[in-house]
Backbone and ligand atoms as CSV (ligand in chain L), in Angstrom:
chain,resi,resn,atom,element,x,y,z
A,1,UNK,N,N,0.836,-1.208,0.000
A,1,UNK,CA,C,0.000,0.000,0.000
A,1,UNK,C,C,0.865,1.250,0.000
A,2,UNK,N,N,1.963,1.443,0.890
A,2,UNK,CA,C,2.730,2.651,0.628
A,2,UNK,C,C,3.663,2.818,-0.734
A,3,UNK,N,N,3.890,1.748,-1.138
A,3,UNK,CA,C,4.312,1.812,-2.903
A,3,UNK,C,C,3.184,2.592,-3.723
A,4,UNK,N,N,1.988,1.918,-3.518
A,4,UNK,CA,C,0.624,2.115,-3.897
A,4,UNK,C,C,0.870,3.892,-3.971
A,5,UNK,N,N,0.907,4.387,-2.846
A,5,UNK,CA,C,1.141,6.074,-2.610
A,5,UNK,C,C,1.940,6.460,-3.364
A,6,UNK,N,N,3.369,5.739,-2.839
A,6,UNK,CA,C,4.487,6.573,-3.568
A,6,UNK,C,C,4.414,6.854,-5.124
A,7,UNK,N,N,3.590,5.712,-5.862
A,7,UNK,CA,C,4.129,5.535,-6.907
A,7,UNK,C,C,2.753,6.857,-7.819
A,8,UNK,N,N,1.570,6.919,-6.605
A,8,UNK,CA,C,0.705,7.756,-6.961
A,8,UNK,C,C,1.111,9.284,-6.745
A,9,UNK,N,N,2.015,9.306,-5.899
A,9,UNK,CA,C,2.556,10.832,-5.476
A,9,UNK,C,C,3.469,10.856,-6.586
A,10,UNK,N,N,4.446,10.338,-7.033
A,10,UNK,CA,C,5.122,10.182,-8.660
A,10,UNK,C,C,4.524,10.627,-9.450
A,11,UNK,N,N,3.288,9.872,-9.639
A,11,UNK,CA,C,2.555,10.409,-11.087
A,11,UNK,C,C,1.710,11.640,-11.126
A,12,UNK,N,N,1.115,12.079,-9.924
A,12,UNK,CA,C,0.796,13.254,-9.632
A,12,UNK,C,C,1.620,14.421,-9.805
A,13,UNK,N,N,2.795,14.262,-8.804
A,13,UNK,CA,C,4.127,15.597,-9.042
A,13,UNK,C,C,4.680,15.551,-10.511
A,14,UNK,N,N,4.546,14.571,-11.456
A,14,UNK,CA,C,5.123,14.651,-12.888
A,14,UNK,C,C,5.029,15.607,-13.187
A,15,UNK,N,N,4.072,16.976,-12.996
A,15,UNK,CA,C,4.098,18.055,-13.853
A,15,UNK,C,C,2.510,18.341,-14.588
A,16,UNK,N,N,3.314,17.270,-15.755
A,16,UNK,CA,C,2.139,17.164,-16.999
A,16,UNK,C,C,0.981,16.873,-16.375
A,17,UNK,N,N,0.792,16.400,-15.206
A,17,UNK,CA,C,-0.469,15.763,-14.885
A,17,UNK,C,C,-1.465,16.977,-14.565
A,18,UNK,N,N,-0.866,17.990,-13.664
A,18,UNK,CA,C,-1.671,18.980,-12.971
A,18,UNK,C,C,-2.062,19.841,-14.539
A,19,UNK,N,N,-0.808,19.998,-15.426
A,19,UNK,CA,C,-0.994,20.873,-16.743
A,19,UNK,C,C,-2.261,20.501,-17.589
A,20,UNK,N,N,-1.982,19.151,-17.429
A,20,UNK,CA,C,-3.169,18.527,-17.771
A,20,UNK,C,C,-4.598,18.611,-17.550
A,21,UNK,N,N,-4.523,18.588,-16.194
A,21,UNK,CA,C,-5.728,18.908,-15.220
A,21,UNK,C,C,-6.288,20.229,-14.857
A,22,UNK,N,N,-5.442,21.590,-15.072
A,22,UNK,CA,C,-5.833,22.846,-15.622
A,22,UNK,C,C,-6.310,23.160,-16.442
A,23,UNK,N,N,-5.808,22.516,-17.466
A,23,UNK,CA,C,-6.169,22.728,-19.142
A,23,UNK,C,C,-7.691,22.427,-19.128
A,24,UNK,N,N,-7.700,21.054,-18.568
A,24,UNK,CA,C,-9.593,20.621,-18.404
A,24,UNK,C,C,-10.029,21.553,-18.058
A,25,UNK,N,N,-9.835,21.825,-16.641
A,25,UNK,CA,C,-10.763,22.749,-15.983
A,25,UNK,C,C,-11.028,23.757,-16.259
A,26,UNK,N,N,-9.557,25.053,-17.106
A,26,UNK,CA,C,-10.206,26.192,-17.455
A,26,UNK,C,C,-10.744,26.235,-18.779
A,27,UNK,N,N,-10.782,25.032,-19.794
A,27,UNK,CA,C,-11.222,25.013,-20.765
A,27,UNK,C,C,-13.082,24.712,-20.671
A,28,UNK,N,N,-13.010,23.856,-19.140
A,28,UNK,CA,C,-14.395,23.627,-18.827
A,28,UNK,C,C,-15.359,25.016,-18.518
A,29,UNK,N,N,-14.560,25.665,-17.989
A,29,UNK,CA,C,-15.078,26.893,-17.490
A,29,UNK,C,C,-15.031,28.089,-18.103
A,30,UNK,N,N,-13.955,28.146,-19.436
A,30,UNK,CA,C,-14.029,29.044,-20.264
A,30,UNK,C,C,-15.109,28.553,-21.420
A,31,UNK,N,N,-15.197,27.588,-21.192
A,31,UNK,CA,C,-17.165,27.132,-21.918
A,31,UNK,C,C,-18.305,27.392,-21.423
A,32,UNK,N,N,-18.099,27.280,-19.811
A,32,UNK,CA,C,-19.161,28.450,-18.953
A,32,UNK,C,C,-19.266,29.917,-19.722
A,33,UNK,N,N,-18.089,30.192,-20.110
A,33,UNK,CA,C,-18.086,31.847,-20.181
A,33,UNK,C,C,-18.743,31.786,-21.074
A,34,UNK,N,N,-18.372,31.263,-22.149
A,34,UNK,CA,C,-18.984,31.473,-23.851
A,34,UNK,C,C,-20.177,31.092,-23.685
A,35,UNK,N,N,-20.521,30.281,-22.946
A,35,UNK,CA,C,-22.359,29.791,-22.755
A,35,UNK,C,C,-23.019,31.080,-22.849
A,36,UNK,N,N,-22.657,31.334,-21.051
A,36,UNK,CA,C,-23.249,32.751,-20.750
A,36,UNK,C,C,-23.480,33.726,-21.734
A,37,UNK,N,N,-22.095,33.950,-22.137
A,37,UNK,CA,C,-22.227,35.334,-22.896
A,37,UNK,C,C,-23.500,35.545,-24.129
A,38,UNK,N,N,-23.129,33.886,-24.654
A,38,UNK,CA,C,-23.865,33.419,-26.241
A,38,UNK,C,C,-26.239,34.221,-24.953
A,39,UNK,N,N,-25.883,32.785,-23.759
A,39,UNK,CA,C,-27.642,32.923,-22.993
A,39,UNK,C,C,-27.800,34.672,-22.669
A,40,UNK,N,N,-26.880,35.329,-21.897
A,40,UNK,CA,C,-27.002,36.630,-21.589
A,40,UNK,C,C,-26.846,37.908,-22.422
A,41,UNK,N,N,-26.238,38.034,-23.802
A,41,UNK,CA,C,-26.579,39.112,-24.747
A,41,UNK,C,C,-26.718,38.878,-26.032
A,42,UNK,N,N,-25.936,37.782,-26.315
A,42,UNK,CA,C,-26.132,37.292,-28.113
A,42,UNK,C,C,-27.690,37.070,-28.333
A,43,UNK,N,N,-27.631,36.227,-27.668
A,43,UNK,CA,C,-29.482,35.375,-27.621
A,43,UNK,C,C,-30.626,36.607,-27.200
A,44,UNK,N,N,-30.530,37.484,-26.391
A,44,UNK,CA,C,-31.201,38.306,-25.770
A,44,UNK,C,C,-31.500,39.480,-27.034
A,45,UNK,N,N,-30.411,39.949,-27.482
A,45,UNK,CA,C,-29.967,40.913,-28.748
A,45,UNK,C,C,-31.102,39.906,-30.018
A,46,UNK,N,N,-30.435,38.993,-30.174
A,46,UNK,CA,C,-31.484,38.335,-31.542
A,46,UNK,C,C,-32.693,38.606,-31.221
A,47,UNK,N,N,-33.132,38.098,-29.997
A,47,UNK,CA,C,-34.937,38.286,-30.055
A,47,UNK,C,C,-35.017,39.426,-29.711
A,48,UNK,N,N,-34.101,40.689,-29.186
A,48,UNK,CA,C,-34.936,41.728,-29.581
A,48,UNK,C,C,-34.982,42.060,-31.083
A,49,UNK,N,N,-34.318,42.139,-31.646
A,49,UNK,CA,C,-34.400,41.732,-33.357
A,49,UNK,C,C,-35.877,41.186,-34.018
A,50,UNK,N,N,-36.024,39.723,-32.970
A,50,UNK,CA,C,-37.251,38.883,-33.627
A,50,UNK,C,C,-38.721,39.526,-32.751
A,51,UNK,N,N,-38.104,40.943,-32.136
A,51,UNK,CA,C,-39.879,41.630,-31.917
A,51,UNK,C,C,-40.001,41.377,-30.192
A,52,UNK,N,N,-38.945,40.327,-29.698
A,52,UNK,CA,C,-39.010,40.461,-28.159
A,52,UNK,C,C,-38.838,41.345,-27.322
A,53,UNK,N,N,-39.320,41.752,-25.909
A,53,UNK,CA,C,-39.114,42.991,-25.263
A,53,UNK,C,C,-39.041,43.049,-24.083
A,54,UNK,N,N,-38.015,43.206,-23.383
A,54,UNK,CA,C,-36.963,42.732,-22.228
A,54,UNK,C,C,-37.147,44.136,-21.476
A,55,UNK,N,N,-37.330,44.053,-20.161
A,55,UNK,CA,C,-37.393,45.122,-18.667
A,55,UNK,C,C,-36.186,45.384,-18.794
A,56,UNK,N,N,-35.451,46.752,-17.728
A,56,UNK,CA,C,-34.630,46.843,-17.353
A,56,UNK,C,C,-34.101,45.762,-16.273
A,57,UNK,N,N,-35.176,45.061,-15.530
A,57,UNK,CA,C,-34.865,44.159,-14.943
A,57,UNK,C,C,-34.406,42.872,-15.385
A,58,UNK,N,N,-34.988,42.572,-16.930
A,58,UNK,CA,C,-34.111,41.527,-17.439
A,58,UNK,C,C,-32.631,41.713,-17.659
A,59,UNK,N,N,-32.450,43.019,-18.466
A,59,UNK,CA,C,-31.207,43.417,-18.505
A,59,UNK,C,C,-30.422,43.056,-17.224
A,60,UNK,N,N,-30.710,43.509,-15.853
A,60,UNK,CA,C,-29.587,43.958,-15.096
A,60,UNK,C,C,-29.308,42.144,-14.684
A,61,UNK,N,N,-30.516,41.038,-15.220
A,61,UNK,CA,C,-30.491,39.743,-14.380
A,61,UNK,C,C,-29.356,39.116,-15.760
A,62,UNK,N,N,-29.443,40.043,-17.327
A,62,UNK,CA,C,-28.565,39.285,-17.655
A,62,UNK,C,C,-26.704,39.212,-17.529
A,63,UNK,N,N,-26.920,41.286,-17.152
A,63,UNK,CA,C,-25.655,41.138,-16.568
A,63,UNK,C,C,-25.092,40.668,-15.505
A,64,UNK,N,N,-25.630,40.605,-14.852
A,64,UNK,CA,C,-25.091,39.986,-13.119
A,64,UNK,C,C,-25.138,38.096,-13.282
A,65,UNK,N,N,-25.440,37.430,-14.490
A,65,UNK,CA,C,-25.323,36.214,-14.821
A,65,UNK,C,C,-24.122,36.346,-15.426
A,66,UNK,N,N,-23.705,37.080,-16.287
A,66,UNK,CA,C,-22.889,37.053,-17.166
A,66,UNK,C,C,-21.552,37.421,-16.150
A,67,UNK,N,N,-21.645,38.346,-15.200
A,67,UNK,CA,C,-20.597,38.667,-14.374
A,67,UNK,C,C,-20.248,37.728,-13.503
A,68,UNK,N,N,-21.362,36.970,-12.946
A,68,UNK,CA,C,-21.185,35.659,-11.824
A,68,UNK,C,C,-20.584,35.110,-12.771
A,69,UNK,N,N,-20.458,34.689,-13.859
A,69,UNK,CA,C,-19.653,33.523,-14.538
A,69,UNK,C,C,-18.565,34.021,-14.354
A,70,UNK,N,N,-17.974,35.560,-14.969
A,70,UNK,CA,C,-16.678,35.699,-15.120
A,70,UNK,C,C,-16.162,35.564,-13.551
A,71,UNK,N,N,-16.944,35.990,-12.717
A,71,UNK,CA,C,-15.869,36.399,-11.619
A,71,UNK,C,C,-15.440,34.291,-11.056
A,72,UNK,N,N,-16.553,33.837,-11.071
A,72,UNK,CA,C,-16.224,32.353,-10.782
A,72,UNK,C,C,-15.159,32.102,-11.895
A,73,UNK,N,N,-15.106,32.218,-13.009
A,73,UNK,CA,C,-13.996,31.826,-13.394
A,73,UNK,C,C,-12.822,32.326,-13.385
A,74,UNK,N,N,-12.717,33.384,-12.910
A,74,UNK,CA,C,-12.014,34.011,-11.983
A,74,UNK,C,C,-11.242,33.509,-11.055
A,75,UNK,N,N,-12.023,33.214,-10.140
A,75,UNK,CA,C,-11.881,32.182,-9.026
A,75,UNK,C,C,-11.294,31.365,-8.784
A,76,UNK,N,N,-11.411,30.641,-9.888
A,76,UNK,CA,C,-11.315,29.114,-10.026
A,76,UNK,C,C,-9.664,28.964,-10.269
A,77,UNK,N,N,-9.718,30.011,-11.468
A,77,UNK,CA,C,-8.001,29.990,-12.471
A,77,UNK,C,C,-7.419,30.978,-10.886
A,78,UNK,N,N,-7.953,31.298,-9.852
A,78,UNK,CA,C,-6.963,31.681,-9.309
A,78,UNK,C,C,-6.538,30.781,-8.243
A,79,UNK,N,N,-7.559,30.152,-8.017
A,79,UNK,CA,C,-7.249,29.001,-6.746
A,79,UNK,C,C,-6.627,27.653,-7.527
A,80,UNK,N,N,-6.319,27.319,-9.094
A,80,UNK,CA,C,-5.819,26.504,-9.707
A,80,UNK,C,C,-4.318,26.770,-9.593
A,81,UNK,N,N,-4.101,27.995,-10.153
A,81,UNK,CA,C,-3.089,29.046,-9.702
A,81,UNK,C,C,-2.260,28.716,-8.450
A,82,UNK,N,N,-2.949,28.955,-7.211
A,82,UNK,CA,C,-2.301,28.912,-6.160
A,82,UNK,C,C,-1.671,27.137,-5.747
A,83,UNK,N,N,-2.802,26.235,-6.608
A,83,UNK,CA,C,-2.684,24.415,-6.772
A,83,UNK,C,C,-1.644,24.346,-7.200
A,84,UNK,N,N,-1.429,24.869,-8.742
A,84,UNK,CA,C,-0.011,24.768,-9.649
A,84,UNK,C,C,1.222,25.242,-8.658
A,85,UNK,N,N,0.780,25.949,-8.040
A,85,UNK,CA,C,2.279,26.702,-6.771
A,85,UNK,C,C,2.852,25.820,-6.286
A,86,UNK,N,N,1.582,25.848,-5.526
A,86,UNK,CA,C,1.915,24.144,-4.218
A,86,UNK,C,C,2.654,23.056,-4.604
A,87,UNK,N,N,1.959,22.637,-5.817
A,87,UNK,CA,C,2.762,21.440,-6.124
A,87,UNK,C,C,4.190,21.606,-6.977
A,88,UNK,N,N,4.525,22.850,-7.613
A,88,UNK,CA,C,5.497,22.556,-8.118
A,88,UNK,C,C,6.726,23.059,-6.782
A,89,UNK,N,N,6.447,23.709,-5.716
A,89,UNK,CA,C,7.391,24.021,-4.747
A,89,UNK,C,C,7.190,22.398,-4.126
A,90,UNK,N,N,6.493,21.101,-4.146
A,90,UNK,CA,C,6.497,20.103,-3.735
A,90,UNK,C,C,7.114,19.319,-4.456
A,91,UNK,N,N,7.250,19.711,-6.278
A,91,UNK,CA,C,8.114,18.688,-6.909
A,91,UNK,C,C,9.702,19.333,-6.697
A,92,UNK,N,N,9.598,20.855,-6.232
A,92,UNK,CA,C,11.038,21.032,-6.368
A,92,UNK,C,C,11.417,20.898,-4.867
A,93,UNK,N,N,10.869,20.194,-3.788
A,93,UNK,CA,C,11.614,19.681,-2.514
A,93,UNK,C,C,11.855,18.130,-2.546
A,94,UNK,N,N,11.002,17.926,-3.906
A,94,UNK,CA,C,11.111,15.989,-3.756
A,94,UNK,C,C,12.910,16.034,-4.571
A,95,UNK,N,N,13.137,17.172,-5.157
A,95,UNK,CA,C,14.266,17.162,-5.555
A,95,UNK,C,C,15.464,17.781,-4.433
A,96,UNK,N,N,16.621,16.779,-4.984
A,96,UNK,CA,C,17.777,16.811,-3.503
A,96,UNK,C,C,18.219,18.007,-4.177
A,97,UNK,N,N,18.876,19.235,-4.048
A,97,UNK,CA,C,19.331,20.410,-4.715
A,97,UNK,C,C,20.956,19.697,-4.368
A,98,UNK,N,N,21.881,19.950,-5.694
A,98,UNK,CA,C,22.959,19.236,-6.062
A,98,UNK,C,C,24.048,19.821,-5.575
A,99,UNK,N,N,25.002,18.971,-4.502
A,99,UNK,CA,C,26.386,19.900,-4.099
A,99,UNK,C,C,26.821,20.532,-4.847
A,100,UNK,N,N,27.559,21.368,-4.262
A,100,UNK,CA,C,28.567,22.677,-4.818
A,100,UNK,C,C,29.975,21.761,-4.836
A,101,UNK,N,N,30.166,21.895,-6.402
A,101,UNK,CA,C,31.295,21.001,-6.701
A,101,UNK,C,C,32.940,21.515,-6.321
A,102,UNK,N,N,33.595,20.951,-5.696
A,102,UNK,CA,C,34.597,20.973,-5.367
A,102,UNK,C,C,35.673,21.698,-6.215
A,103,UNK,N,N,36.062,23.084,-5.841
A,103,UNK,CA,C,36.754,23.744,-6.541
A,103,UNK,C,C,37.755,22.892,-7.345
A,104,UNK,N,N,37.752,22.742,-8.828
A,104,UNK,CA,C,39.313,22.256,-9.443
A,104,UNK,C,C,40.593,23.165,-10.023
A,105,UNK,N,N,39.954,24.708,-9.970
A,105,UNK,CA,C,40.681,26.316,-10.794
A,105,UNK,C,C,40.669,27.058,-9.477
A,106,UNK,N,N,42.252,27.628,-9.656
A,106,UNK,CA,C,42.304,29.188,-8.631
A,106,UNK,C,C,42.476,29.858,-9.483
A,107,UNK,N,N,42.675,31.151,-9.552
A,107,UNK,CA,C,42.896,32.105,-10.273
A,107,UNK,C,C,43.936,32.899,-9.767
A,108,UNK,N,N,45.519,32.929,-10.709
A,108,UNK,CA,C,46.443,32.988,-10.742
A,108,UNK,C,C,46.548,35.058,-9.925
A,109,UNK,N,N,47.090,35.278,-8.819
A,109,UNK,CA,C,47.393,36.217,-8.039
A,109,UNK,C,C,47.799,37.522,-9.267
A,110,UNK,N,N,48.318,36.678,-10.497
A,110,UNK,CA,C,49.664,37.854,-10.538
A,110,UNK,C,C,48.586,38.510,-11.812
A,111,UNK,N,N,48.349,37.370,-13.132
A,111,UNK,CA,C,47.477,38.169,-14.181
A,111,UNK,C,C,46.284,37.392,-13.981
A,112,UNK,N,N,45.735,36.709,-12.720
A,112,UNK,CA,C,44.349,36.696,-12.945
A,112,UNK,C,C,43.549,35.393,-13.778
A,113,UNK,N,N,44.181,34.950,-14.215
A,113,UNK,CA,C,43.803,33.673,-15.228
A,113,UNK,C,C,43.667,32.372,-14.181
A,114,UNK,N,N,42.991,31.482,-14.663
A,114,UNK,CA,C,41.951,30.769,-13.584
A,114,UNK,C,C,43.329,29.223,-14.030
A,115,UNK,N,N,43.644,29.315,-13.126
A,115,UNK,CA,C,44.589,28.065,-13.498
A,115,UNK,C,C,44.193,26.469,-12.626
A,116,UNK,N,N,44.830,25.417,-12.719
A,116,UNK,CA,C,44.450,24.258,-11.761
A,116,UNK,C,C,44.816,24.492,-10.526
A,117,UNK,N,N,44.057,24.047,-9.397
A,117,UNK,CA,C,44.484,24.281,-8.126
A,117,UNK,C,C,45.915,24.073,-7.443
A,118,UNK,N,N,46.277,22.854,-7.975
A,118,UNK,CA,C,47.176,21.983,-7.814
A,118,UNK,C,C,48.720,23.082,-8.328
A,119,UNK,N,N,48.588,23.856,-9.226
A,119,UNK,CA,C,49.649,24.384,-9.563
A,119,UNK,C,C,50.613,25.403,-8.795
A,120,UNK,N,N,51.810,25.278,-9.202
A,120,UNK,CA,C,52.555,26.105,-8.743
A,120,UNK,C,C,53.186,27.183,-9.323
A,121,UNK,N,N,53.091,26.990,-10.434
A,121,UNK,CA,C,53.790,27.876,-11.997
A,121,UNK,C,C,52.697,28.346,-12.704
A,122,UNK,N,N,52.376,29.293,-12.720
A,122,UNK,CA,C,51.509,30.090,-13.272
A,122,UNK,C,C,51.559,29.284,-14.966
A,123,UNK,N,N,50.555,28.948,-15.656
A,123,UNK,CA,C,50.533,29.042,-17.074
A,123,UNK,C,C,50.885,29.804,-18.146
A,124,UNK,N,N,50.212,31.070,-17.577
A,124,UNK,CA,C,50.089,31.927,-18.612
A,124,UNK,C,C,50.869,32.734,-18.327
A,125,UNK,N,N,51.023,33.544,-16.965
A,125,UNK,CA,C,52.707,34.176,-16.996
A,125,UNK,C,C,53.774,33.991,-16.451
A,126,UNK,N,N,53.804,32.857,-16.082
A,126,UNK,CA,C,55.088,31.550,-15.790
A,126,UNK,C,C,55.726,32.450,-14.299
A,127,UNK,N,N,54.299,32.937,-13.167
A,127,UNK,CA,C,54.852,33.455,-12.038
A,127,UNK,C,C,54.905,32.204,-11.351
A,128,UNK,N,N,55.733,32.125,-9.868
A,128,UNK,CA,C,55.938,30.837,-9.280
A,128,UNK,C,C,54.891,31.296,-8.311
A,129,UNK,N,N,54.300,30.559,-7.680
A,129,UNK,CA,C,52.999,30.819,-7.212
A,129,UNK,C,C,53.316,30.354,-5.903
A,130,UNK,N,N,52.961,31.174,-4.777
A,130,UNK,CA,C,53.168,30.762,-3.486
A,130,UNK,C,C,52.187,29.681,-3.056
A,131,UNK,N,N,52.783,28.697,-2.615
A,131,UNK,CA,C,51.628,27.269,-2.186
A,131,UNK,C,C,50.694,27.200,-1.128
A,132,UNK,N,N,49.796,27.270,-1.515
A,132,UNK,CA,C,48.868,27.002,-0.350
A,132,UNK,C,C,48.581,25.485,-0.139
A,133,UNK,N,N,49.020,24.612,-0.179
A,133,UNK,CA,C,49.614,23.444,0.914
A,133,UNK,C,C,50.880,22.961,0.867
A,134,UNK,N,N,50.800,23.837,2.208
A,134,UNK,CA,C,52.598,23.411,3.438
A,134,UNK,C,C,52.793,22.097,3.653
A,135,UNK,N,N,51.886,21.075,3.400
A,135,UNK,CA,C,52.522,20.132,3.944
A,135,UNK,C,C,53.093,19.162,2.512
A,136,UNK,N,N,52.572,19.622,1.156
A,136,UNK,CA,C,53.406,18.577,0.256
A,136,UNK,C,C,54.782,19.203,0.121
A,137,UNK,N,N,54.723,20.627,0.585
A,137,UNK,CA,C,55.656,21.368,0.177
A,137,UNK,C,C,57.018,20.666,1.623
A,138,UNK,N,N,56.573,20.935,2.778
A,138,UNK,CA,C,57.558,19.713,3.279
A,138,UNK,C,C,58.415,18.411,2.858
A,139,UNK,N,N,57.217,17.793,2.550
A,139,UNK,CA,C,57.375,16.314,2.089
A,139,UNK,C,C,58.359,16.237,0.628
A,140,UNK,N,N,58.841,18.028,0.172
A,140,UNK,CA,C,59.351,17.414,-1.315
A,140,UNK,C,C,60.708,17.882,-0.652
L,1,ZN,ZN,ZN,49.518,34.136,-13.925
């Protein structure tokens, strides 16, 4: 059963899945919008055309339909929004952030040029380079 999880928390944090699962939803709800708009002025506009004759009170019931849609979808893409956050600051802690690799270049005192650590003779302007480890410098 905890494989069962893990392997469901995997396919969930993939990414694509939530992208996926936005896409539905605001495509579901940006079909709300177009509904509305088509039930609350397209449709309303034709039949006044075809001789129909609408209150100010229809009017104000078709805007405040038409506005409840937008602001819910509104809503929605913003609390999806805040979903997409969550989880991608959750896929980027499932990730180990990668050591800081072990210097292999110093950069030469005299002109500056990034040479191997290990060196003692400058490359590029053949200065002798004071050692910073005393103890091979004993041992030779
Ligand atoms: Zn140099």
């Amino acid at each position: 059963m905890k494989r069962f999880i893990e392997e469901f928390k995997a396919f969930v944090l993939r990414g694509n899945v939530m992208d996926m699962a936005v896409g539905v939803i605001i495509g579901g709800a940006f079909t709300g919008i177009v509904t509305s708009l088509t039930d609350n002025f397209i449709q309303p506009v034709l039949s006044l055309v075809g001789g129909a004759r609408y209150s100010w009170g229809d009017v104000n019931v078709f805007i405040s339909n038409f506005a409840s849609t937008v602001v819910n979808f509104l809503i929605m893409a913003f609390i999806l929004f805040c979903m997409l956050k969550a989880t991608n600051k959750l896929i980027s802690l499932g990730k180990k952030p990668e050591a800081p690799k072990a210097p292999t270049t110093k950069v030469c005192p005299y002109c500056l040029s990034e040479i191997p650590i290990g060196a003692t003779k400058c490359a590029h302007c053949a200065s002798e380079l004071p050692s910073e480890e005393p103890a091979q410098t004993a041992n030779a």
